[in-house]
One Martini backbone bead per residue (centre of mass of N, CA, C, O) as a GRO file, in nm:
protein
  263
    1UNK     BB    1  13.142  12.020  17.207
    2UNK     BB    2  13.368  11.974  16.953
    3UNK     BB    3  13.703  12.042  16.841
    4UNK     BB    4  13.933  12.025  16.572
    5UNK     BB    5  14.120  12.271  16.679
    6UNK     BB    6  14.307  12.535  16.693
    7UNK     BB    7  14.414  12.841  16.738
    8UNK     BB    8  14.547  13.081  16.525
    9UNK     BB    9  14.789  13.194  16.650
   10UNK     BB   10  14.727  13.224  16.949
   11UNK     BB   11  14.931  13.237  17.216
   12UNK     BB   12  14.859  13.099  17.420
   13UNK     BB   13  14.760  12.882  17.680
   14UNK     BB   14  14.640  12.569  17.745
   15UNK     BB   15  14.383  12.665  17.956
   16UNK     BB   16  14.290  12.892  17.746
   17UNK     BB   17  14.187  12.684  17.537
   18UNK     BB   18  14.010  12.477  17.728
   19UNK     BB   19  13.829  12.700  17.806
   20UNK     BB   20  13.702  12.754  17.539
   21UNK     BB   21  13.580  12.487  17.489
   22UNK     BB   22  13.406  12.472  17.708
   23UNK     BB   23  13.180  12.718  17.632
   24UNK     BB   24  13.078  12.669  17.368
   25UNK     BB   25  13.072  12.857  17.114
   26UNK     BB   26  12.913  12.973  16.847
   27UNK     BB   27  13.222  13.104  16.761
   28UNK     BB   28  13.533  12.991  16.642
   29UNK     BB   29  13.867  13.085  16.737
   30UNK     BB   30  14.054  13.093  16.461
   31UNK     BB   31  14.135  13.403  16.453
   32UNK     BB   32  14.190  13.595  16.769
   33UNK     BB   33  14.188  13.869  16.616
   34UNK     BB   34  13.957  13.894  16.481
   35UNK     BB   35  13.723  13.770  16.644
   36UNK     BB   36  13.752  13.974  16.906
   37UNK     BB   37  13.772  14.277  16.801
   38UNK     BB   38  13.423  14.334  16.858
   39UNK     BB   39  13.318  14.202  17.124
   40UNK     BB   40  13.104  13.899  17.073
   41UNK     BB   41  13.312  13.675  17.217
   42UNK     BB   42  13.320  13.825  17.494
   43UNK     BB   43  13.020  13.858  17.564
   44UNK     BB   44  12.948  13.539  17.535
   45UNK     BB   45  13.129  13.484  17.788
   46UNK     BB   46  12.990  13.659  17.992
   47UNK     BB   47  12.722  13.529  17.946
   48UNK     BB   48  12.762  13.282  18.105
   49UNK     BB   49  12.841  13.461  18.416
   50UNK     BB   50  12.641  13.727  18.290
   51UNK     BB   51  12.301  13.692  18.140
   52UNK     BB   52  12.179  13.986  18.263
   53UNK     BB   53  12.375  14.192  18.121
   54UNK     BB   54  12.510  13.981  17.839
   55UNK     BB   55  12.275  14.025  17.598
   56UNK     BB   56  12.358  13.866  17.250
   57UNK     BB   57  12.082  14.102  17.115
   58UNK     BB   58  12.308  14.361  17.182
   59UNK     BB   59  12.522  14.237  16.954
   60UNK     BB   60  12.720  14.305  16.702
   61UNK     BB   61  12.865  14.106  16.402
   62UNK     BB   62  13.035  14.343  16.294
   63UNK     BB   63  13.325  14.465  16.098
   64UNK     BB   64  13.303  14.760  16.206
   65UNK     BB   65  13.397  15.021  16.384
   66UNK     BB   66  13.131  15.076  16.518
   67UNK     BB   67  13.078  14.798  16.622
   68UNK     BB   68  13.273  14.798  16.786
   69UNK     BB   69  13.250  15.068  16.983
   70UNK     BB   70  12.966  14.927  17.074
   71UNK     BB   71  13.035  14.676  17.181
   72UNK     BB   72  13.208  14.777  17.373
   73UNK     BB   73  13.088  14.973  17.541
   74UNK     BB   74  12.872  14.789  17.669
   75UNK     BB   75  13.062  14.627  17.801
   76UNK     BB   76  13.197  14.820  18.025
   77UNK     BB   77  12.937  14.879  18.163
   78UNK     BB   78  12.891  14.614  18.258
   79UNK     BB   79  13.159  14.577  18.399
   80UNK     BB   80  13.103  14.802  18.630
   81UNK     BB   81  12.849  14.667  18.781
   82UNK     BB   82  13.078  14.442  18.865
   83UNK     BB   83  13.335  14.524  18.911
   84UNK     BB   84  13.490  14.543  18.598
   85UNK     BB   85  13.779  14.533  18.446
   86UNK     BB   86  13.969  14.645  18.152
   87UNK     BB   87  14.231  14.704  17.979
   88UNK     BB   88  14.220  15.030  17.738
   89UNK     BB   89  14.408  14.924  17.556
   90UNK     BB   90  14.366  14.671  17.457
   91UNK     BB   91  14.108  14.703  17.346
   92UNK     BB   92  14.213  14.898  17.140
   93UNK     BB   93  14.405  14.686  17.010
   94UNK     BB   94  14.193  14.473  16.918
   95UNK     BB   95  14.041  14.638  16.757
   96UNK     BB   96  14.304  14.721  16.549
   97UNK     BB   97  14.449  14.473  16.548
   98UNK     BB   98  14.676  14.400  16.732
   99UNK     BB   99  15.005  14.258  16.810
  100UNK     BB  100  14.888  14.090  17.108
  101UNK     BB  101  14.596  14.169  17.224
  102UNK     BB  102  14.364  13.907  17.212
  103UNK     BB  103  14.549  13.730  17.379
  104UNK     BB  104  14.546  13.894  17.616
  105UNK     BB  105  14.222  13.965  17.659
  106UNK     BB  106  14.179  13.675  17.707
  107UNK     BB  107  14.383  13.641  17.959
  108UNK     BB  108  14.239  13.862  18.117
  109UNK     BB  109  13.907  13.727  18.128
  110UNK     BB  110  14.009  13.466  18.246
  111UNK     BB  111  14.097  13.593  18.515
  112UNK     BB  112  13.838  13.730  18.600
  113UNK     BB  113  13.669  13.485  18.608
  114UNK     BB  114  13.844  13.243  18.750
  115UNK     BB  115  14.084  13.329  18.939
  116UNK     BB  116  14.303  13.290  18.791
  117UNK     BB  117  14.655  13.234  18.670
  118UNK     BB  118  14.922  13.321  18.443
  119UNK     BB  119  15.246  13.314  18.391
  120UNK     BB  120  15.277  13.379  18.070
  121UNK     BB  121  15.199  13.650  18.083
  122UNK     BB  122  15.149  13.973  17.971
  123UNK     BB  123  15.226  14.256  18.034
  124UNK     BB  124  15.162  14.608  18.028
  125UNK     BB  125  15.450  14.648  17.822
  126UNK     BB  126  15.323  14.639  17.616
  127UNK     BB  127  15.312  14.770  17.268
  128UNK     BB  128  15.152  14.643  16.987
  129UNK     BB  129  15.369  14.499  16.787
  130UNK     BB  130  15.602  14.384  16.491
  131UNK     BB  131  15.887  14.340  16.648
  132UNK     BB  132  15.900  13.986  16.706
  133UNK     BB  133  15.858  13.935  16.386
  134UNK     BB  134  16.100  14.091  16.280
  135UNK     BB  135  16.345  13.963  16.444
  136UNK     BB  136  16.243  13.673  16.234
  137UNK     BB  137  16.413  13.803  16.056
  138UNK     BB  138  16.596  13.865  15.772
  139UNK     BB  139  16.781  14.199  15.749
  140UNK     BB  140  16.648  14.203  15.414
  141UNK     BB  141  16.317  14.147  15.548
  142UNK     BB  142  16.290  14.399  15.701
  143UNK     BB  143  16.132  14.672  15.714
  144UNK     BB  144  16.061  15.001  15.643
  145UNK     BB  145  15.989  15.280  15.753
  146UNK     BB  146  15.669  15.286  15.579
  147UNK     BB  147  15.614  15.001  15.676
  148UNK     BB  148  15.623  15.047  15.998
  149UNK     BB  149  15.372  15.258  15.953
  150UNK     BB  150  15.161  15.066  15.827
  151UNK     BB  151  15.180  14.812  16.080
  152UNK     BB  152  15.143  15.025  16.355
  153UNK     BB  153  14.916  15.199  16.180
  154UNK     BB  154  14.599  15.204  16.149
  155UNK     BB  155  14.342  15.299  16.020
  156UNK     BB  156  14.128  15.285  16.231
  157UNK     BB  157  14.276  15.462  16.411
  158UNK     BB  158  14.188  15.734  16.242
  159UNK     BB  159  13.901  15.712  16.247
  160UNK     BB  160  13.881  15.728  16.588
  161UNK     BB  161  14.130  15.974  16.527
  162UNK     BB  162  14.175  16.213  16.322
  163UNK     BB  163  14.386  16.374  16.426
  164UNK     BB  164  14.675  16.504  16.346
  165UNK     BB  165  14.883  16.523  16.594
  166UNK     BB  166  14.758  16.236  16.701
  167UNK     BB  167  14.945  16.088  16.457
  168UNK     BB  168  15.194  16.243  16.451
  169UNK     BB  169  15.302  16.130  16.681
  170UNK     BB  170  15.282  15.812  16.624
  171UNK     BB  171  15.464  15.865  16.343
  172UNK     BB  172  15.744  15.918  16.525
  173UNK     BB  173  15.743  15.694  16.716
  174UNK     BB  174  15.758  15.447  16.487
  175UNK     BB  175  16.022  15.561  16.390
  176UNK     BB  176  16.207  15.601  16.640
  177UNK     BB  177  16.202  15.280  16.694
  178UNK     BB  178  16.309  15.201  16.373
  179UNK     BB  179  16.566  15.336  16.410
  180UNK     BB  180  16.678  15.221  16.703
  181UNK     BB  181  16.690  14.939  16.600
  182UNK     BB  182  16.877  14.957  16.362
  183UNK     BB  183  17.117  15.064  16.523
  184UNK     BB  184  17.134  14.827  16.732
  185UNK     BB  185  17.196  14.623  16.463
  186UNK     BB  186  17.457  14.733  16.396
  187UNK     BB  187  17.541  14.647  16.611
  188UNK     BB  188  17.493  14.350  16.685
  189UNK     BB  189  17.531  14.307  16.342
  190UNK     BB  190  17.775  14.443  16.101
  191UNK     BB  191  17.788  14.233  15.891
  192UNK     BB  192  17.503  14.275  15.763
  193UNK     BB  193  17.540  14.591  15.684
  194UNK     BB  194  17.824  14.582  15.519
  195UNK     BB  195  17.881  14.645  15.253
  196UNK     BB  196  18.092  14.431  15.146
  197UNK     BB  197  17.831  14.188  15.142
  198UNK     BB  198  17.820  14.281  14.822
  199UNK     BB  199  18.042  14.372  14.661
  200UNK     BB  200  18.068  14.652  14.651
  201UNK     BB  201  18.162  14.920  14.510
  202UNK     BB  202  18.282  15.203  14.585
  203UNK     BB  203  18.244  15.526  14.561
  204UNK     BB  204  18.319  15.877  14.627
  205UNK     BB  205  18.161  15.965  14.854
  206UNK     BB  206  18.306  15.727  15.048
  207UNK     BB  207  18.588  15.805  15.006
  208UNK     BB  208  18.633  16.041  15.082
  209UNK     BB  209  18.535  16.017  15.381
  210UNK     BB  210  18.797  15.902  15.462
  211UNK     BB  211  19.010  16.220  15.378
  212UNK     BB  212  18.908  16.421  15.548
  213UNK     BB  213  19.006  16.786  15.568
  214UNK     BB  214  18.999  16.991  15.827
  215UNK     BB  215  18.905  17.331  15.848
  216UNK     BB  216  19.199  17.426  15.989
  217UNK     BB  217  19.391  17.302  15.772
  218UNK     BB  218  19.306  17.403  15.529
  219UNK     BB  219  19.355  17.714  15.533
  220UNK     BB  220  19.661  17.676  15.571
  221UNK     BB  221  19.722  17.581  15.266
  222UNK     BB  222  19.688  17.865  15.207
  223UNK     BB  223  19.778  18.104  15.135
  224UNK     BB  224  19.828  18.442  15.297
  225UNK     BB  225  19.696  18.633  15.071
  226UNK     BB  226  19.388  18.497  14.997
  227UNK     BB  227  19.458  18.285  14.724
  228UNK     BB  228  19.250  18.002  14.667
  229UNK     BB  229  19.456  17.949  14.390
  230UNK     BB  230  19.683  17.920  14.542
  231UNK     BB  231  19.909  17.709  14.636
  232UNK     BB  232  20.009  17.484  14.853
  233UNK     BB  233  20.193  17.417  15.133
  234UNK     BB  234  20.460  17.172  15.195
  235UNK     BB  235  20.400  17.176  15.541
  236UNK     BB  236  20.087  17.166  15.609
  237UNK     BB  237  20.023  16.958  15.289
  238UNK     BB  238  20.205  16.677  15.272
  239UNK     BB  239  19.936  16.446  15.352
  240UNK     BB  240  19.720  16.607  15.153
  241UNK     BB  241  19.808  16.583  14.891
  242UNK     BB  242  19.737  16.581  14.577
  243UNK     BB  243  19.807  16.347  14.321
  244UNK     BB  244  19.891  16.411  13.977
  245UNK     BB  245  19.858  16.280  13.598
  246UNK     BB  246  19.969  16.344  13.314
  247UNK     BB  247  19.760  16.270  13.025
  248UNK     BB  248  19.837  16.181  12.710
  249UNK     BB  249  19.663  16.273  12.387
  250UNK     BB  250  19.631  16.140  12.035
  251UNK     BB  251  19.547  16.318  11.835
  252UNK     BB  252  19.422  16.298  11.523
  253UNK     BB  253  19.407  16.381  11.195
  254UNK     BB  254  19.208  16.568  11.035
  255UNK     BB  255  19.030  16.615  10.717
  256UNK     BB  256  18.846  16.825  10.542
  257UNK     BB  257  18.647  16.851  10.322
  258UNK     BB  258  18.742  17.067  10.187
  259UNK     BB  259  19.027  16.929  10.132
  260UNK     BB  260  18.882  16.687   9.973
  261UNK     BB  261  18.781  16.828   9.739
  262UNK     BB  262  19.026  16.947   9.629
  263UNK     BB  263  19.196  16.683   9.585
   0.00000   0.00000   0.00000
C-alpha cells in the first residue's frame, strides 16, 4: 500500500516518516497530532511486533477524552508486560494534543521498537507549548497573556484534573513564562516595542514619569513652618519649579435679556 502524501506539519526525520509507511496502517496519519492523541494508531503499530498483546479489537478510536485515557491505560500495561515504557509526560501531552508531543511519541514509538536512535530527536526538557511558532511570529501578532493561557492550558487538561490549585499552579506558570519571554524581547529587540514606533503622542502619564522629584527632595521644597500650600524656596527647588504663565482672558459683555427688554 502507498500513500499519496507525507503527514501534514509532522516535524518528524525521513526515516520515521520511511518506517510508518511502510507498517501500512489502516489510517494514515494525515495530521499527527490530532490522530496519534487517542492511542489507537500506537497500539496498531505495537500490534504489528507484539500482535498477541495488542489487539486492536479491544482499542476505541474515538475522540473523547475517556476513550483517549483508556487506551493509553491499556498501551501502558501491556508495554509493561514486555518490559517496554514511553515516557508519561509525552503521552499526556499527547493525549491534550500539545504542540510537539506526538511528533515526539512517535520518534519515541520508533526507537523503542526499531532500537535505531535518532539524532534530531527532541529532548525530554521539551516543554510541549506554543512558543517555537510564537517566536516566528511578529512582535504584534504575538499571543497576549489570556491567548497565551487559552494556547497552552487545555481544555481537557481541566477535565482529566479538576483540581483548582493544579490548574491554578499552571495557569501562574504559563503566565510568568509569557511574562518573561516579554521582557526578554523588550531586551533584544527594544525598538519594536518603543513607543514611538507608532507615532504616538506621549500622555501626561508618560511625560510626568519623566520629571519625577524625589520625595526626600520634595519635603525640602515647603517652608519649614509646616504649611504645605506655602511656596517653594528658591534654593532647595530652583530645578524642580515648575513655571506657569498666565493667560488673559477677554471675555465679551453680553447684555441680559431684561434689559433687552427695557430697552
Amino acid at each position: 500500500m502507498s500513500y499519496p502524501q507525507s503527514p501534514r506539519k509532522a516535524g518528524m526525520p525521513r526515516e520515521v516518516l520511511k518506517w510508518l509507511q511502510s507498517l501500512e496502517l489502516s489510517i494514515y496519519p494525515k495530521n499527527v497530532r490530532r490522530d496519534f492523541s487517542n492511542g489507537f494508531l500506537v497500539a496498531e503499530i505495537l500490534s504489528r511486533y507484539y500482535p498477541q498483546d495488542f489487539p486492536l479489537h479491544s482499542y476505541d478510536n474515538g475522540t473523547s477524552l475517556a476513550s483517549k485515557q483508556r487506551n493509553w491505560r491499556q498501551i501502558e500495561r501491556s508495554l509493561q508486560k514486555q518490559n517496554l515504557h514511553l515516557m508519561k509526560d509525552v503521552i499526556d501531552s499527547s493525549i491534550h494534543c500539545k504542540p510537539g508531543a506526538a511528533e515526539l511519541l512517535v520518534q519515541e514509538v520508533y526507537t523503542v521498537l526499531t532500537n535505531q536512535s535518532i539524532r534530531d530527536v527532541q529532548g525530554p526538557e521539551s516543554d510541549f507549548t506554543d512558543k517555537e511558532y510564537q517566536e516566528l511570529l511578529p512582535a504584534v501578532a504575538r499571543s497576549t497573556a489570556s491567548r497565551a493561557i487559552k494556547n497552552n492550558l487545555r481544555i481537557t487538561e481541566i477535565m482529566a484534573e479538576p483540581d483548582i490549585s493544579t490548574n491554578q499552579r499552571k495557569t501562574e506558570a504559563i503566565l510568568r513564562r509569557h511574562l518573561e519571554h516579554k521582557a526578554a524581547e523588550r531586551l533584544t529587540n527594544p525598538g519594536e516595542h518603543h513607543p514611538g514606533r507608532f507615532k504616538g503622542r506621549p500622555n501626561l502619564g508618560r511625560l510626568a514619569s519623566k520629571n519625577l522629584v524625589p520625595s526626600a527632595r520634595r519635603d525640602e521644597c515647603f517652608a519649614s513652618s509646616g504649611d504645605t500650600t506655602s511656596k517653594f524656596s528658591s534654593s532647595a527647588c530652583s530645578e524642580a519649579a515648575v513655571s506657569y504663565k498666565e493667560i488673559k482672558v477677554h471675555q465679551p459683555v453680553r447684555h441680559s435679556l431684561v434689559n433687552n427688554y427695557r430697552n
